[in-house]
C-alpha positions as CSV (number, residue, x, y, z in Angstrom):
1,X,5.3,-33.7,-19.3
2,X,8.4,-34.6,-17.6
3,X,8.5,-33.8,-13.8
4,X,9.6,-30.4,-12.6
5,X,13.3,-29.7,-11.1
6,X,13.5,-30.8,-6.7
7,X,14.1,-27.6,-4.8
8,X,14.0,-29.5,-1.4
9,X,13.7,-33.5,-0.5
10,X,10.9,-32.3,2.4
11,X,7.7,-30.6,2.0
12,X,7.3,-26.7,1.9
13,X,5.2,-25.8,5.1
14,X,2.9,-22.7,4.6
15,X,0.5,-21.0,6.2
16,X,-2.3,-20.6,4.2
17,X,-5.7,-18.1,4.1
18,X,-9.2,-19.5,3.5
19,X,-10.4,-18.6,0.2
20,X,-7.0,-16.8,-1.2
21,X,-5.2,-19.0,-4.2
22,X,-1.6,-19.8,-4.4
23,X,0.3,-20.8,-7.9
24,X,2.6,-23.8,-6.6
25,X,5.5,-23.4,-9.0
26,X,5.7,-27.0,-10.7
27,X,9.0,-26.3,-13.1
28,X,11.1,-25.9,-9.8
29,X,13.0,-22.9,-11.3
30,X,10.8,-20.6,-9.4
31,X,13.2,-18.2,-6.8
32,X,10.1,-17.9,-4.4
33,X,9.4,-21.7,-3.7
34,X,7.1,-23.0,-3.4
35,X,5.2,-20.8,-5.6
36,X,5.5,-19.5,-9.5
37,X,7.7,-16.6,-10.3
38,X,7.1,-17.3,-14.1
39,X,10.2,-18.7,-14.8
40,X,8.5,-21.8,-16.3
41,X,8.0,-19.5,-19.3
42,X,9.0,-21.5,-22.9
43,X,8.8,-24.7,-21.2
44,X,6.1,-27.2,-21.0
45,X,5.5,-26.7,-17.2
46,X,2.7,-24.2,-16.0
47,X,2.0,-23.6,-12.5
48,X,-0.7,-25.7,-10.6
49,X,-3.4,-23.7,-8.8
50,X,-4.5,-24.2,-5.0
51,X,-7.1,-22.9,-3.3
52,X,-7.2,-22.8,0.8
53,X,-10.5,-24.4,1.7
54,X,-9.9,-23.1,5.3
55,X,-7.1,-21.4,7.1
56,X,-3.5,-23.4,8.6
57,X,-0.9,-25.0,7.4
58,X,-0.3,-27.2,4.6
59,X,2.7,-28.8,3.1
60,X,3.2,-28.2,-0.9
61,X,5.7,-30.6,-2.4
62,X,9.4,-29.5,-2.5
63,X,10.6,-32.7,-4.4
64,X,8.3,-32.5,-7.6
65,X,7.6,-36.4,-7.8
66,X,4.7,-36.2,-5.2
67,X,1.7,-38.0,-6.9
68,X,-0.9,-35.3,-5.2
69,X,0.1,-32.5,-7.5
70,X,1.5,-29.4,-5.4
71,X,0.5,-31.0,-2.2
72,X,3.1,-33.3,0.0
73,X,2.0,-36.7,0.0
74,X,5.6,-38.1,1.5
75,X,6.9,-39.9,-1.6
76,X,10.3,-37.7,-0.7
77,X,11.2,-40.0,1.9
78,X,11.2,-42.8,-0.8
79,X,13.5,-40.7,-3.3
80,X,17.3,-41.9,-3.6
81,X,19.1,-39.0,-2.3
82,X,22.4,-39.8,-3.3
């Protein structure tokens, strides 16, 4: 599968509840970033489930190239921006 359209070069911070999931959208074509709206449907791209293990923030992946799934793991600061 090819990688999912950036929405953002920097992470999507979100405050997240312990136990409740959350469908990171991994097309990019969502219009509620960071999570799926279903616009991925007829593609090849389906959203990537995440479940909060405890309450706080976390930073889902805005750029689509991070190598932790839906979860930030900086590889947008090595990204040519031009």
């Amino acid at each position: 599968m090819s990688q999912g359209k950036a929405t953002q070069n920097s992470p999507y911070k979100v405050d997240v509840e312990e136990g409740k999931t959350y469908f990171w959208c991994a097309c990019g074509l969502s219009s509620k970033q960071p999570f799926c709206d279903g616009s991925h449907k007829g593609s090849d791209f389906n959203p990537v489930k995440y479940t909060a293990e405890k309450d706080g923030m976390v930073a889902f992946c805005g750029c689509r190239a991070s190598g932790n799934s839906a979860m930030c793991d900086g590889t947008h600061r090595t990204l040519n921006n031009d």
